[in-house]
C-alpha positions, 0 to 999 in steps of 0.5 A: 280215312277217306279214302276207303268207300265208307260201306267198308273202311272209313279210313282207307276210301273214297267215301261215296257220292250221295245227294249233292247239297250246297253245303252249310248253314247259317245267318237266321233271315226269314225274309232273305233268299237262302236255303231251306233250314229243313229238307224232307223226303225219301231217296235212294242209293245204288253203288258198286265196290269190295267189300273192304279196299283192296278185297278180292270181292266185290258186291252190288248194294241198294237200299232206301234212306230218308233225305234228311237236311238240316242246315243249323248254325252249330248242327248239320244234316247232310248224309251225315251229322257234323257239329260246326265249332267254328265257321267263316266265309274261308273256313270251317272247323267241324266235328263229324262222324262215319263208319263202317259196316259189318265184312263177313269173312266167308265171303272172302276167300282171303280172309276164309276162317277168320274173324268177320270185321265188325263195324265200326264207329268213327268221330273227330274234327276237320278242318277245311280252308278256301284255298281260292278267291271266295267270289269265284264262282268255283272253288278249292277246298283243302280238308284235314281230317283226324278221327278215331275209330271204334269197333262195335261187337253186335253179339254183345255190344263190347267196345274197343278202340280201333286206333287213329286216322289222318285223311288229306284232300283237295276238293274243286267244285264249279257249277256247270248250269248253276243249281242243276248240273254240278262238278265235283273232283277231289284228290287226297291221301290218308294216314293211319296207325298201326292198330287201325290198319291192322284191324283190317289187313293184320294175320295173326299168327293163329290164322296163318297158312301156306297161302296166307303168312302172318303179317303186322301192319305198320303205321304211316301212308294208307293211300291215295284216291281220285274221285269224279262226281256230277249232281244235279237238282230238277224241281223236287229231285235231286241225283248225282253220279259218282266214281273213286279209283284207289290207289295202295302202292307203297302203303303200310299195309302194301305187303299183306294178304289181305290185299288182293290189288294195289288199285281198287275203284267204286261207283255208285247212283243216288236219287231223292224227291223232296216232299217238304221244305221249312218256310225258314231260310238260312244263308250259306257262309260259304261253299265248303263241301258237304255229304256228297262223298259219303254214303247217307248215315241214314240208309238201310245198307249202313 
């Protein structure tokens, strides 16, 4: 889902902000102006939030990453990867993937002496539609997403489905000072099964305790969130700011002890210099959004 900070869930988040890009791809014109086919460079993020949504710890993380952009016809690059199977000036059906990294247990009084949360894999289509007059120089985007999610075991590299999740968003962008100061919003809600909720908000009687009940999550609304983000592009250096708020009320999960709040929020900074640019131009199709809410698929901190 979305609307949980792709460090933790993938599908209960706000995916982080990374490094604006005017997203996609594609007619070949070597002569024409466009955007590089290939993007080089380094860059680095810093954001703040639990430790999975909702969780009563929160954490700091830093790390480096490379800045790999690719802008291909079928094949894109952007802190994520994404396989377009269909593209115009008004839409984009596309197949991408996330995931969500390894929650220890110990550090979480709530879910002290369970089993940590592996990390998981996630992967399915998209579909994203102009919702606004394609020469404006703003624009609105609704997305629908729906990706299945697979937990990885790290002691034996054991696989196993994870359930399903459904994300909803409405995204405005609207540049502010053309290419170096950029304004992003986005409104959404997620959707999940039961198995994937209860993968992270699920007691199994076995781990109960007077302070902690057994519970079973069921299927239907795993939240909302709101994000705000700005990013600009100075020469070489690209940045962007961002921050999510979260909101679980009325969620399937609404009434476990794993949920330490109602609302949850994250924030976080990301900066990159690009030392490389292919001489190869391609022209955008359209302004669909790109990897700026989602942490970079290539950093350390994955």
């Amino acid at each position: 889902m979305n609307l949980r900070v792709r460090k933790s869930i993938s599908g209960i988040s706000v995916a982080l902000f990374g490094l604006l890009s005017t997203p996609v791809s594609a007619a070949d014109d070597a002569t024409s102006a466009g955007l590089p086919l290939w993007e080089l460079g380094i860059g680095a993020a810093v954001y703040n939030q639990a430790n999975y949504p909702g969780s009563d710890v929160r954490s700091t993380t830093g790390f480096p990453f490379p800045y790999v952009i690719y802008r291909g016809d079928w094949l894109r690059i952007d802190h994520n990867l994404q396989g377009i199977l269909y593209e115009t000036r008004v839409a984009k059906l596309d197949l991408s993937a996330g995931g969500t990294s390894l929650v220890d247990s110990n550090e979480s009084d709530a879910r002290a002496g369970m089993p940590d949360l592996e990390p998981t894999f996630e992967v399915g289509p998209a579909l994203s539609l102009l919702l606004t007059d394609p020469a404006r120089a703003d624009s609105v985007w609704g997305r629908v997403a729906v990706r299945t999610a697979v937990s990885v075991d790290t002691d034996d590299w054991d696989l196993a489905q994870q359930g399903w999740t459904l994300d909803t968003s409405v995204r405005y962008q609207r540049p502010l000072i053309g290419e170096t100061l950029k304004l992003s919003t986005e409104l959404g809600a997620s959707f999940a099964d039961a198995d994937y909720l209860g993968y992270f908000y699920d007691v199994p009687p076995e781990f109960a305790t007077p302070e902690r009940p057994a519970f079973d999550s069921g299927s239907g609304y795993a939240g909302a969130h709101l994000g705000l983000g700005l990013s600009g592009v100075y020469g070489k250096w690209r940045w962007s700011l961002y921050g999510a708020y979260l909101n679980f009320a009325g969620t399937a999960f609404e009434g476990s002890p794993l949920l330490n709040s109602d609302h949850d929020f994250s924030v976080g900074a990301t900066i990159g210099w690009l030392f490389w640019q292919s001489e190869r131009r391609v022209t955008p199709k359209n302004t669909s959004p790109g990897g700026e809410f989602q942490t970079p698929l290539f950093g350390l901190g994955f």
